[in-house]
Biopython code that builds the backbone (N, CA, C, O; Angstrom):
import numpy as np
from Bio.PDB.StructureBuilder import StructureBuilder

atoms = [
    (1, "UNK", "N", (9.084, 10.441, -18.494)),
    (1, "UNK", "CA", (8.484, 11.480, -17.687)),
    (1, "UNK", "C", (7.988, 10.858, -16.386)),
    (1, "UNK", "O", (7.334, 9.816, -16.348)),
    (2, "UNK", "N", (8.349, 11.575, -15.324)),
    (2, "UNK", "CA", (7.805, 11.331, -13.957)),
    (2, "UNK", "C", (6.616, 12.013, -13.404)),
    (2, "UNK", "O", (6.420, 13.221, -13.535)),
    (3, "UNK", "N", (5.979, 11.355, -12.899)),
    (3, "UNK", "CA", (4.517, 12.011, -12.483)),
    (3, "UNK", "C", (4.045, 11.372, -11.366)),
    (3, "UNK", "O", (3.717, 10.193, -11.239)),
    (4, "UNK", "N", (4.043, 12.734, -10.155)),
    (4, "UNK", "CA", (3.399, 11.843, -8.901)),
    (4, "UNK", "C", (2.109, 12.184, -8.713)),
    (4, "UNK", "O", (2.069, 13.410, -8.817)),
    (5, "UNK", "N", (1.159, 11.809, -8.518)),
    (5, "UNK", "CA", (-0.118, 12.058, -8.512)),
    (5, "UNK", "C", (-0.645, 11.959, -7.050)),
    (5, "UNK", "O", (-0.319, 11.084, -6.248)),
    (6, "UNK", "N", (-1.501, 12.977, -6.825)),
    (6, "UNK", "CA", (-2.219, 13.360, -5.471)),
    (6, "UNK", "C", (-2.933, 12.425, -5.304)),
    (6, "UNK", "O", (-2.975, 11.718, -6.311)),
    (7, "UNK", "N", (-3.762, 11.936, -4.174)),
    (7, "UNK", "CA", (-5.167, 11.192, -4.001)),
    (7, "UNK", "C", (-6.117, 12.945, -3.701)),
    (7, "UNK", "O", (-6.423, 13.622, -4.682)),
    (8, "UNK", "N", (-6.428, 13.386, -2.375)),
    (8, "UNK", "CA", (-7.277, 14.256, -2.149)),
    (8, "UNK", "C", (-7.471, 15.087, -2.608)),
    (8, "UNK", "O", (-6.537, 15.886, -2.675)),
    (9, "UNK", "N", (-8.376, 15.353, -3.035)),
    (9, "UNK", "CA", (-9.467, 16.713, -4.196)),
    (9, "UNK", "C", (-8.039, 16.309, -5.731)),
    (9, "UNK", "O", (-7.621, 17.234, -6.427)),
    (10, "UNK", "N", (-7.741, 15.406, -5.857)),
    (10, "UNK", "CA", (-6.761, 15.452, -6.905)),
    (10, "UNK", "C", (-7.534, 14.054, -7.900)),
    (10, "UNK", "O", (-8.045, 14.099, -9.019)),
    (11, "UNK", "N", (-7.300, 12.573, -6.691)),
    (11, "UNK", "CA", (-8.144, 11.581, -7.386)),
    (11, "UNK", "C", (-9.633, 11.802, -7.021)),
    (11, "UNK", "O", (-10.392, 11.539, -7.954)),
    (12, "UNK", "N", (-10.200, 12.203, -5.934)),
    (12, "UNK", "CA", (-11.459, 12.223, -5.179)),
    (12, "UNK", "C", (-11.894, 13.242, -4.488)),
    (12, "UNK", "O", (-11.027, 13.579, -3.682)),
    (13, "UNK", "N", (-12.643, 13.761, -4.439)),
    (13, "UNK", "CA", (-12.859, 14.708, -3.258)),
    (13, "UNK", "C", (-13.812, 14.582, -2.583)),
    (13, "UNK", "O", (-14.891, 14.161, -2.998)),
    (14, "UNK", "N", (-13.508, 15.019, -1.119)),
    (14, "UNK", "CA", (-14.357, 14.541, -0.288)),
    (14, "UNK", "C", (-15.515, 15.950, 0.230)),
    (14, "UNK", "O", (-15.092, 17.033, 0.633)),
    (15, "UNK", "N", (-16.934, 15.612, 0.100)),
    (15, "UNK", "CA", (-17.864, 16.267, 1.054)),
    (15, "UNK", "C", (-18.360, 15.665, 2.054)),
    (15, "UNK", "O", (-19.419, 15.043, 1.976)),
    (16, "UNK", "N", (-17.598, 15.778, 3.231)),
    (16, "UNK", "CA", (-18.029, 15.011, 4.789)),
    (16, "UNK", "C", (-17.749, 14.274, 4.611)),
    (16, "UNK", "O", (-16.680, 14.249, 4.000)),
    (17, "UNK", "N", (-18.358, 13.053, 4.928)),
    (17, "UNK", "CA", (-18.202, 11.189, 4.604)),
    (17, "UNK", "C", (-18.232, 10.851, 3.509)),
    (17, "UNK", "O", (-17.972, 9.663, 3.323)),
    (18, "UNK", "N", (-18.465, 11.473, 2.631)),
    (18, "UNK", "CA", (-19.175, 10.935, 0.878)),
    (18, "UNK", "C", (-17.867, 11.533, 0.045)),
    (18, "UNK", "O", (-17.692, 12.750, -0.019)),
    (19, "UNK", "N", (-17.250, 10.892, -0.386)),
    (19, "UNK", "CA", (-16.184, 10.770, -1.476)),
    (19, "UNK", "C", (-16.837, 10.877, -3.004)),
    (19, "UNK", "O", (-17.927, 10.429, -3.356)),
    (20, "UNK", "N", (-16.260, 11.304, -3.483)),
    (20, "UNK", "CA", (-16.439, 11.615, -5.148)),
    (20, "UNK", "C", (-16.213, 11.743, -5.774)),
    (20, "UNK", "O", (-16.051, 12.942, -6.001)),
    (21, "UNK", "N", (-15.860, 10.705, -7.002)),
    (21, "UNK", "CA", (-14.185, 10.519, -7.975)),
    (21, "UNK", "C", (-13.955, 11.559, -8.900)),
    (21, "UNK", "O", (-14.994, 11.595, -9.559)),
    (22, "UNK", "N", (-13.105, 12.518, -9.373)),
    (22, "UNK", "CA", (-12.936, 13.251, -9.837)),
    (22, "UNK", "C", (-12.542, 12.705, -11.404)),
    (22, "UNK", "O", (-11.435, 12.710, -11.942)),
    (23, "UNK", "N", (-13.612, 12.319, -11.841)),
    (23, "UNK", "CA", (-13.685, 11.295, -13.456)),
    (23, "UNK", "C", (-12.580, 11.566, -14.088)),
    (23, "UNK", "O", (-11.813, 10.681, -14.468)),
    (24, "UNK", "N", (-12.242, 13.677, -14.394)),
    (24, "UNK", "CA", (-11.529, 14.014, -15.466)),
    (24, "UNK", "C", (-10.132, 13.667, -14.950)),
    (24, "UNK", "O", (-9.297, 13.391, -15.812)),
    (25, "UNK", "N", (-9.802, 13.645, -13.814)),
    (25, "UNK", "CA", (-8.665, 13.342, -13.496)),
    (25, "UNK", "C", (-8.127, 11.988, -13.780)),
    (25, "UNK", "O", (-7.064, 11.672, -14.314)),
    (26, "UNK", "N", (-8.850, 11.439, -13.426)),
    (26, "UNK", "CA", (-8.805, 10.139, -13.000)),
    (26, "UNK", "C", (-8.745, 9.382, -14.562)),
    (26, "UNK", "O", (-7.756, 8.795, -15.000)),
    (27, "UNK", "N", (-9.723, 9.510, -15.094)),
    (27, "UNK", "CA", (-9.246, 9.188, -16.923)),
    (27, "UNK", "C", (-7.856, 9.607, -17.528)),
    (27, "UNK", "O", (-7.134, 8.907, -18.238)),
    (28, "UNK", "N", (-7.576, 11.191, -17.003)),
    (28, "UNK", "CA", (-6.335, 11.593, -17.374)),
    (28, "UNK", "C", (-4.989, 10.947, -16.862)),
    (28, "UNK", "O", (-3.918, 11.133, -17.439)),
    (29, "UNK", "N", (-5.118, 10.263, -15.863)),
    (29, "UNK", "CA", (-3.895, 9.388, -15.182)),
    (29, "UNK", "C", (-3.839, 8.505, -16.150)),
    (29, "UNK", "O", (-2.682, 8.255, -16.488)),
    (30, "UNK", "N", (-5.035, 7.676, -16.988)),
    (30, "UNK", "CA", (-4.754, 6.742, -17.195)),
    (30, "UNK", "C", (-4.453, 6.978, -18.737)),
    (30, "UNK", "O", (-4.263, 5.941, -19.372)),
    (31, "UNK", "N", (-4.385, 8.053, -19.374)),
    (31, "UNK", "CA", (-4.214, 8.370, -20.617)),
    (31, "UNK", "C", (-2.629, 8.789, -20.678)),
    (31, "UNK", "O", (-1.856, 8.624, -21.622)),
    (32, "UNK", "N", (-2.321, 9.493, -19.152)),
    (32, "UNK", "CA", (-0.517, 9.520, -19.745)),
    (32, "UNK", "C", (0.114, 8.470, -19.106)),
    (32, "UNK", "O", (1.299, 8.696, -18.862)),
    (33, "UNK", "N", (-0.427, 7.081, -18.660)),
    (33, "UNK", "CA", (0.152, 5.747, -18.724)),
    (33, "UNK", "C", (0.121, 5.390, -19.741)),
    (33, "UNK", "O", (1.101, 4.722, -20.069)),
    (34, "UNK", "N", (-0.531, 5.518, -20.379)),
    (34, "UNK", "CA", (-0.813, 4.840, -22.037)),
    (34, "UNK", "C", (0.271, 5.873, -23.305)),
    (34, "UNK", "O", (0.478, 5.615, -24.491)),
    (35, "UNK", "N", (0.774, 7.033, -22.480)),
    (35, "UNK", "CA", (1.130, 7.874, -23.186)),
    (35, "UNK", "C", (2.894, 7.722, -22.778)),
    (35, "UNK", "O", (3.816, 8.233, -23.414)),
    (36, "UNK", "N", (3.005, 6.868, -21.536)),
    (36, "UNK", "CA", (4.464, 6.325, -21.513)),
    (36, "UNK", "C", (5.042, 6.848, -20.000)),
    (36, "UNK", "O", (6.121, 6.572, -19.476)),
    (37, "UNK", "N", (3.866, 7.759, -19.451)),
    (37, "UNK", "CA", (4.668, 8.446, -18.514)),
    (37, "UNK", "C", (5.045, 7.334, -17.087)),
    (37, "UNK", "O", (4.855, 6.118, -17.113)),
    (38, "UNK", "N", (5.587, 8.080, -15.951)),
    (38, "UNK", "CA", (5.894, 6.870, -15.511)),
    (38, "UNK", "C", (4.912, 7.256, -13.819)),
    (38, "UNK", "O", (4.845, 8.451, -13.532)),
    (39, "UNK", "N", (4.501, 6.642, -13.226)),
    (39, "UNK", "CA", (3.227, 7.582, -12.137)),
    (39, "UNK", "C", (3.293, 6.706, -11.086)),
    (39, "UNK", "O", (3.561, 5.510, -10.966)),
    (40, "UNK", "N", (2.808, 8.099, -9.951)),
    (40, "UNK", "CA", (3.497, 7.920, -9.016)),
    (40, "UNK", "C", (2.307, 8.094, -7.684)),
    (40, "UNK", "O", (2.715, 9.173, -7.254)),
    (41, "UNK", "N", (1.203, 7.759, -6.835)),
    (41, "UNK", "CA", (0.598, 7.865, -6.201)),
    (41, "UNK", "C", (1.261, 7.944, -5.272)),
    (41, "UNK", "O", (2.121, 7.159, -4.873)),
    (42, "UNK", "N", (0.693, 9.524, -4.573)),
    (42, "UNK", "CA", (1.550, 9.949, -3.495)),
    (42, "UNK", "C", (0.092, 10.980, -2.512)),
    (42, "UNK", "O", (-0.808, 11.597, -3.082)),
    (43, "UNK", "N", (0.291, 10.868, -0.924)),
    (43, "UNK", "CA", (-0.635, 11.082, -0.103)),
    (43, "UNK", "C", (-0.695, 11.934, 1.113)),
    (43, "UNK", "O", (-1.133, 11.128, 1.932)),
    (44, "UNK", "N", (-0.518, 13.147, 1.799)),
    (44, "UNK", "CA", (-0.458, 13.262, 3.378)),
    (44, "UNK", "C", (-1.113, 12.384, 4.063)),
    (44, "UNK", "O", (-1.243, 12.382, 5.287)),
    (45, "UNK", "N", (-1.397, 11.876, 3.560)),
    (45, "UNK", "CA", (-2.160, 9.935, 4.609)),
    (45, "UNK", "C", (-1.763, 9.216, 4.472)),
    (45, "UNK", "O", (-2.044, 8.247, 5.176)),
    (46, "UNK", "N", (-0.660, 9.106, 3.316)),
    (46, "UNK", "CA", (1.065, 7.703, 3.884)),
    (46, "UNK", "C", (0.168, 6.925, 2.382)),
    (46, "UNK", "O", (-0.900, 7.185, 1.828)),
    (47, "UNK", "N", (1.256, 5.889, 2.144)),
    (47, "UNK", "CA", (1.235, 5.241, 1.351)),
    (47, "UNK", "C", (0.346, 4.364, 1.071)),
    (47, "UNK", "O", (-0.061, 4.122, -0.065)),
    (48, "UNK", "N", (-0.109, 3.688, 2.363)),
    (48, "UNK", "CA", (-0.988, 2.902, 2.293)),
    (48, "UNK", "C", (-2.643, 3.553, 1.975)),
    (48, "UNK", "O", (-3.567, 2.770, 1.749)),
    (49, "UNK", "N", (-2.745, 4.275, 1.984)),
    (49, "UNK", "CA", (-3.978, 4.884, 1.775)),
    (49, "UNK", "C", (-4.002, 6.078, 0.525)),
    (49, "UNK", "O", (-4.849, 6.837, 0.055)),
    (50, "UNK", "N", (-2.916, 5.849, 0.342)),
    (50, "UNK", "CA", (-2.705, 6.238, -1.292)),
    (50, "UNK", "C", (-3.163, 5.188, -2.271)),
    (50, "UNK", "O", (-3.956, 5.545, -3.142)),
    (51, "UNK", "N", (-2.771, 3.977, -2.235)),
    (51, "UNK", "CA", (-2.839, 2.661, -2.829)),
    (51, "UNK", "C", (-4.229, 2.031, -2.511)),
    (51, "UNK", "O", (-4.864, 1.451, -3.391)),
    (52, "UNK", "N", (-4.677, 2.153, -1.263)),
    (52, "UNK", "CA", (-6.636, 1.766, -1.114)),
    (52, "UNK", "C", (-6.896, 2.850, -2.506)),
    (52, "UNK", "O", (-7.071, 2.393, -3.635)),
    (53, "UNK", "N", (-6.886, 4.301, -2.215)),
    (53, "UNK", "CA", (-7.870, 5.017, -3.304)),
    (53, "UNK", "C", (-7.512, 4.673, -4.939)),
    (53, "UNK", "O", (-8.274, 4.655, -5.905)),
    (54, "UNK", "N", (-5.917, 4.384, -4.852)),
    (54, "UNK", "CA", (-6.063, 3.911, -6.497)),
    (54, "UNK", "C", (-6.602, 2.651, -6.849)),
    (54, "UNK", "O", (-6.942, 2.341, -7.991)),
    (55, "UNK", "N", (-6.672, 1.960, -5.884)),
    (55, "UNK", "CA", (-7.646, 0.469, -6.102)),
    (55, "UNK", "C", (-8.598, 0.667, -6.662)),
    (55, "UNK", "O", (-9.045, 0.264, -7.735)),
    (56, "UNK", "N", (-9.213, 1.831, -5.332)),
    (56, "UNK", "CA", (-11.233, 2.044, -5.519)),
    (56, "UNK", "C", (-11.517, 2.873, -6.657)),
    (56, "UNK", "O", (-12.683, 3.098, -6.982)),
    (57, "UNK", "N", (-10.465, 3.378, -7.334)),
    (57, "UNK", "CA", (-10.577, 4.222, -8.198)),
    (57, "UNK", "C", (-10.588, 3.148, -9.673)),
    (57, "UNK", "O", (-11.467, 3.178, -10.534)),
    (58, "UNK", "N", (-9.508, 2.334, -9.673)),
    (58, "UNK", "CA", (-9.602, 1.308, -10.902)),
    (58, "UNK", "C", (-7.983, 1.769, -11.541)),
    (58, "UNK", "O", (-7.455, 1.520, -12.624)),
    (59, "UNK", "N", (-7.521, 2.511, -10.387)),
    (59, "UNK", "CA", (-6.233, 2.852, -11.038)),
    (59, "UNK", "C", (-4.846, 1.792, -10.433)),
    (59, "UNK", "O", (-3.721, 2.182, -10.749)),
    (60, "UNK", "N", (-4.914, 0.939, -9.878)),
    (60, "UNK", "CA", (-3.412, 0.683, -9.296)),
    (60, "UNK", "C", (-2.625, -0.048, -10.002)),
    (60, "UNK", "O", (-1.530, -0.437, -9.596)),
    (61, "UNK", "N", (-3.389, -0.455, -11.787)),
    (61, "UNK", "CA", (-1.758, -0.872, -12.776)),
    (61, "UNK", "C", (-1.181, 0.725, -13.371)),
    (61, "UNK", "O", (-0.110, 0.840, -13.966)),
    (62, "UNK", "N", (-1.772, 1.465, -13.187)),
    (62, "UNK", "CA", (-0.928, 2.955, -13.223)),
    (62, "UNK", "C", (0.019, 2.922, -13.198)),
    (62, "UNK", "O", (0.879, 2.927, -14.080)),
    (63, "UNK", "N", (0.061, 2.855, -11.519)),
    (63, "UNK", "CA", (1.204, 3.466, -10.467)),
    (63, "UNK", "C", (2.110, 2.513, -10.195)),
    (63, "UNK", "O", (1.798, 1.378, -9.836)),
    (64, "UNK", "N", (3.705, 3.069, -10.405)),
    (64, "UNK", "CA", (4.711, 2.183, -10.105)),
    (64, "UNK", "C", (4.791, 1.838, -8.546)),
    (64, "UNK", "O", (5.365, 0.793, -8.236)),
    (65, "UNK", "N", (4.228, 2.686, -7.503)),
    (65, "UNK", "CA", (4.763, 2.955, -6.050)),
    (65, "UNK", "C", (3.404, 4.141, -5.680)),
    (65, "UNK", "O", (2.843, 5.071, -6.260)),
    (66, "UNK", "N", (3.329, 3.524, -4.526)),
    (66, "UNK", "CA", (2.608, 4.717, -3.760)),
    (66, "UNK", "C", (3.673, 5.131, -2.138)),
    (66, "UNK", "O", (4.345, 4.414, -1.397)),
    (67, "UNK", "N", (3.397, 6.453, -2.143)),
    (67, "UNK", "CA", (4.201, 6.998, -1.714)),
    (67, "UNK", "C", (3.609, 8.109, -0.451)),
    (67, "UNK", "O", (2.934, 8.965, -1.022)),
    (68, "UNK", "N", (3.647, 8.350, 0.992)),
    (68, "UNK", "CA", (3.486, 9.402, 1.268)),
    (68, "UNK", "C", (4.405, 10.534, 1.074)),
    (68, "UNK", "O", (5.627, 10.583, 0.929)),
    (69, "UNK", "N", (3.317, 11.598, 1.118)),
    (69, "UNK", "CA", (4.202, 13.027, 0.934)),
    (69, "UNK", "C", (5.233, 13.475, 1.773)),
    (69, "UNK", "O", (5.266, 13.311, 2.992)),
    (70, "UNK", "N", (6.227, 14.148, 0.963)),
    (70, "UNK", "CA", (7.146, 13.920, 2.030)),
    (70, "UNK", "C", (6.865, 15.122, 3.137)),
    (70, "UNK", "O", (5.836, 15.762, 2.919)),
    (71, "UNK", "N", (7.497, 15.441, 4.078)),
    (71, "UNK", "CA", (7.648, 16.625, 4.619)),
    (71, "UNK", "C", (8.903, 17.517, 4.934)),
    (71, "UNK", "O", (8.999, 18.731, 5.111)),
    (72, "UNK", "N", (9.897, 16.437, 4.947)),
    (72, "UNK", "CA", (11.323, 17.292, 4.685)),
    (72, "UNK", "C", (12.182, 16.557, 3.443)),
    (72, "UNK", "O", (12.492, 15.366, 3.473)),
    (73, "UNK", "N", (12.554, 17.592, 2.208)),
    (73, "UNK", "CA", (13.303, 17.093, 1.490)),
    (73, "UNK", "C", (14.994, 17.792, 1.474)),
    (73, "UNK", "O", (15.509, 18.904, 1.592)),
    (74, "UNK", "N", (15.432, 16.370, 1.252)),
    (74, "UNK", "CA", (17.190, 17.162, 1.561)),
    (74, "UNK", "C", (17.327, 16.541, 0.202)),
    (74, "UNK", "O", (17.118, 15.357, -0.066)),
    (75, "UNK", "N", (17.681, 17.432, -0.570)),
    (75, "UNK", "CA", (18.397, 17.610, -2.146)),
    (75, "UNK", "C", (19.327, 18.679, -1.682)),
    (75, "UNK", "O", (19.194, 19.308, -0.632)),
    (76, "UNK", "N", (20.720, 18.897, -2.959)),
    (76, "UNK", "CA", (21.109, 19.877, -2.981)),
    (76, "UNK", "C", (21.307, 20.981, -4.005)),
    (76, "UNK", "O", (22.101, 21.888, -4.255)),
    (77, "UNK", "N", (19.703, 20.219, -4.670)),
    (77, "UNK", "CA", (19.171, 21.778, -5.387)),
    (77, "UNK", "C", (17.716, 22.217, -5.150)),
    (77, "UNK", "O", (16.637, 21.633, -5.249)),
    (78, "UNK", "N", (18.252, 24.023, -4.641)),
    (78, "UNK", "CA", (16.723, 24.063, -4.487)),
    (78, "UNK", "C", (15.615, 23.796, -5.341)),
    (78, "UNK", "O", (15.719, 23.469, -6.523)),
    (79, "UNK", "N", (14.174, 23.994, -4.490)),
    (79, "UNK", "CA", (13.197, 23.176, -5.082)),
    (79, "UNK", "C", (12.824, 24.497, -6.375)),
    (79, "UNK", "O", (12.582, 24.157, -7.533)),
    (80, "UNK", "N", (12.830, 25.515, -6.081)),
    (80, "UNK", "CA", (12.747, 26.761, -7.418)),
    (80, "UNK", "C", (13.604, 26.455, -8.595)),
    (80, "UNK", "O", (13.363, 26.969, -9.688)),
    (81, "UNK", "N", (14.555, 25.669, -8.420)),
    (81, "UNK", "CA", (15.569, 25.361, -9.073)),
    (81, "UNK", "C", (15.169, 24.014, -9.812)),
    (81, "UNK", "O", (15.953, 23.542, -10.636)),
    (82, "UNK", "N", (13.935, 23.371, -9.525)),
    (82, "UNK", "CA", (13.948, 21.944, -10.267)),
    (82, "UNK", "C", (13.417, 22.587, -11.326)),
    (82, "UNK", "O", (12.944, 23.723, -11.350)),
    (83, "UNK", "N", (13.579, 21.365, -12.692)),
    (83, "UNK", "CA", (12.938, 21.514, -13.489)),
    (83, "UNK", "C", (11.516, 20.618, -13.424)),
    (83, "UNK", "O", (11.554, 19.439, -13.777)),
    (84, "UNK", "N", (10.380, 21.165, -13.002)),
    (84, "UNK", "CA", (9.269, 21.420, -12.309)),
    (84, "UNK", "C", (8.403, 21.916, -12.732)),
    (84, "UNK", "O", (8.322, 23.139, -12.848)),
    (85, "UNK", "N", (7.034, 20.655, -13.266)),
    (85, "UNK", "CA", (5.938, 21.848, -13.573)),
    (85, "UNK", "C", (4.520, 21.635, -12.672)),
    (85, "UNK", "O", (4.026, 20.510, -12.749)),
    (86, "UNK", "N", (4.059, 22.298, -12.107)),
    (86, "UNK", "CA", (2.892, 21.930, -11.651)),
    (86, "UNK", "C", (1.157, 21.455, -12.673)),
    (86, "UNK", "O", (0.838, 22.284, -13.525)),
    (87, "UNK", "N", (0.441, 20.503, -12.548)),
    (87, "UNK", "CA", (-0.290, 20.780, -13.045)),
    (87, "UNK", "C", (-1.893, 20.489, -12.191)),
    (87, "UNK", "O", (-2.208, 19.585, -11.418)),
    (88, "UNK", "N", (-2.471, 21.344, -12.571)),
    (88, "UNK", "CA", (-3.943, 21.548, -11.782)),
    (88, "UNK", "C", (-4.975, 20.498, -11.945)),
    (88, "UNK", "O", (-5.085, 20.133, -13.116)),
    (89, "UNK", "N", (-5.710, 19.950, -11.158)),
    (89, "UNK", "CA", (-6.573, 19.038, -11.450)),
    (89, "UNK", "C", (-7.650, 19.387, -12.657)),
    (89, "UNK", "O", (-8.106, 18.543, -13.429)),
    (90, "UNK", "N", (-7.989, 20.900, -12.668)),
    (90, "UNK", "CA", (-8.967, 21.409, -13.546)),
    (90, "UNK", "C", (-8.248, 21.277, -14.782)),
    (90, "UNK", "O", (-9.049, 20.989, -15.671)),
    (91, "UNK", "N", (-6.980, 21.374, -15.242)),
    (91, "UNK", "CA", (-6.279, 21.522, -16.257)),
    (91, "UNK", "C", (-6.363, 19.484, -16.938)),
    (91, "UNK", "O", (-6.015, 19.077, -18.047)),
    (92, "UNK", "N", (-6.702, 19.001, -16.247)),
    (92, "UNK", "CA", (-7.099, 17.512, -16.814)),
    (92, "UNK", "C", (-8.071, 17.696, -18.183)),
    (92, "UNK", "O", (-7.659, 17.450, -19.317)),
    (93, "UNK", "N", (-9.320, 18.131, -17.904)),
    (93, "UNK", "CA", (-9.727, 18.440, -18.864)),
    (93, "UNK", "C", (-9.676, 19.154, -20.424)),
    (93, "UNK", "O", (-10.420, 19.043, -21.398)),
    (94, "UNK", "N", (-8.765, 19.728, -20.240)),
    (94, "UNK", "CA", (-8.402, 20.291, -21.562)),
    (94, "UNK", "C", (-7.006, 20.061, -22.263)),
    (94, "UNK", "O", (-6.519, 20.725, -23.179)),
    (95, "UNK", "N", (-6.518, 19.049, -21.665)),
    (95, "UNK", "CA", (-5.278, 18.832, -22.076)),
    (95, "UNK", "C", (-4.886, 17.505, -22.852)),
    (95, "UNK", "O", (-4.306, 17.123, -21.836)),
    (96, "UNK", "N", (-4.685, 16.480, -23.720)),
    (96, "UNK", "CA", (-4.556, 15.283, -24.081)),
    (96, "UNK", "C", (-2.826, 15.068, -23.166)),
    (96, "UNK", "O", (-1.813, 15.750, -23.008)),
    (97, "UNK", "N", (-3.259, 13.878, -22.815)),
    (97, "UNK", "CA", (-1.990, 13.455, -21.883)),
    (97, "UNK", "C", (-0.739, 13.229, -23.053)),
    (97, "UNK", "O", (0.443, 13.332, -22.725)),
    (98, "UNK", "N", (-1.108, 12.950, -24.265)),
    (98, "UNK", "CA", (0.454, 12.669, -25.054)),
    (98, "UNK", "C", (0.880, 14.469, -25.273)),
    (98, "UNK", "O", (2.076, 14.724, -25.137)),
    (99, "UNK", "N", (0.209, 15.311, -25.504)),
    (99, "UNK", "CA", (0.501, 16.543, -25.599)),
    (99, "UNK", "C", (0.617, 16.945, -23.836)),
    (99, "UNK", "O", (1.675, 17.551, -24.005)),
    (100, "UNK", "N", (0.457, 17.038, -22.828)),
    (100, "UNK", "CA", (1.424, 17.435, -21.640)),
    (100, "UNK", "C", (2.361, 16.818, -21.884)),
    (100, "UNK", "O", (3.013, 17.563, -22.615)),
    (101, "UNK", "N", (3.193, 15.416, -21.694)),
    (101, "UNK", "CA", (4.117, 14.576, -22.234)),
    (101, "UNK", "C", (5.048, 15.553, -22.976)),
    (101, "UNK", "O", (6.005, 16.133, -22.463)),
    (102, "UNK", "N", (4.544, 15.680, -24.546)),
    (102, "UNK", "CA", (5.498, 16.579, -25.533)),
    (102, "UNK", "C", (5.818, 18.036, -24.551)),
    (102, "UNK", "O", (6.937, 18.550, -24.552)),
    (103, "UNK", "N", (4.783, 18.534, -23.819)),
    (103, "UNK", "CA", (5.178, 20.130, -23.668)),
    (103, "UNK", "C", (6.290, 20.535, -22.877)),
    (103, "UNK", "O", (7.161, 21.403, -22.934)),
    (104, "UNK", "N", (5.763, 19.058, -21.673)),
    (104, "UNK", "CA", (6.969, 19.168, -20.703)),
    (104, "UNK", "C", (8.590, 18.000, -20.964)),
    (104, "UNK", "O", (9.437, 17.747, -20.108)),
    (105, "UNK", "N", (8.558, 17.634, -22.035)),
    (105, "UNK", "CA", (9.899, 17.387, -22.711)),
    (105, "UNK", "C", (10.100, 18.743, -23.477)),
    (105, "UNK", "O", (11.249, 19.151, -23.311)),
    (106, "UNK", "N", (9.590, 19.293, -24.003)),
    (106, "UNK", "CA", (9.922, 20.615, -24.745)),
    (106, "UNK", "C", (11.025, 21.621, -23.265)),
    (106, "UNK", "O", (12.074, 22.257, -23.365)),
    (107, "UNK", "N", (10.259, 21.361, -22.224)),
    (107, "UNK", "CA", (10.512, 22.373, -20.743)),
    (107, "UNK", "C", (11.838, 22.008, -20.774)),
    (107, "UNK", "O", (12.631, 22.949, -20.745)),
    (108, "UNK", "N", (12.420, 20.590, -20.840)),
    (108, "UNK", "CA", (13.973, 20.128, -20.347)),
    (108, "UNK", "C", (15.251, 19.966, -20.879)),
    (108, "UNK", "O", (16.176, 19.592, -20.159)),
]
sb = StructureBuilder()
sb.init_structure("model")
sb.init_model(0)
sb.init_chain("A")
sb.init_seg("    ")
for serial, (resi, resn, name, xyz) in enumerate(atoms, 1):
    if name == "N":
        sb.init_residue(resn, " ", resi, " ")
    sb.init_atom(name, np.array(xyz, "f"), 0.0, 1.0, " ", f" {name:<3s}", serial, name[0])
structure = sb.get_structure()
């Protein structure tokens, strides 16, 4: 399983200058590494500042690659067309990472 993971309001969120780690998330990254998945820190602030926040976070044996977001993708299947699931930062909390894992192999 592939999993790219946000930094903003995803690993941290910010009020003004003061940053603030978003615990449930942030535990949950590290529960579907342990659960096999394969993760992917990705940023609209480029790569390199994808990879500072998984540092400060305690996350960067996670992540295979940090990555900025892209802004144009050329595939030639549309993106409605991937097999694609979104999941919500709030949804960290109630979910065990080996069970997302099973649900979304069940999806493919």
């Amino acid at each position: 399983m592939i999993i790219y993971v946000d930094v903003d309001d995803t690993l941290v969120r910010s009020f003004g200058s003061k940053q603030i780690a978003m615990s449930a998330t942030q535990n949950y990254v590290r529960k579907l590494k342990e659960a096999g998945a394969k993760l992917y820190c990705w940023s609209s602030g480029g790569a390199e500042y994808a990879q500072n926040y998984a540092e400060m976070a305690g996350l960067a044996d996670c992540f295979i690659a940090y990555l900025p977001k892209p802004q144009v993708l050329l595939d030639d299947v549309l993106v409605q067309n991937w097999e694609l699931q979104q999941l919500h930062p709030n949804e960290c909390r109630s979910t065990p990472g080996d069970e997302l894992l099973d649900r979304l192999k069940e999806t493919r």
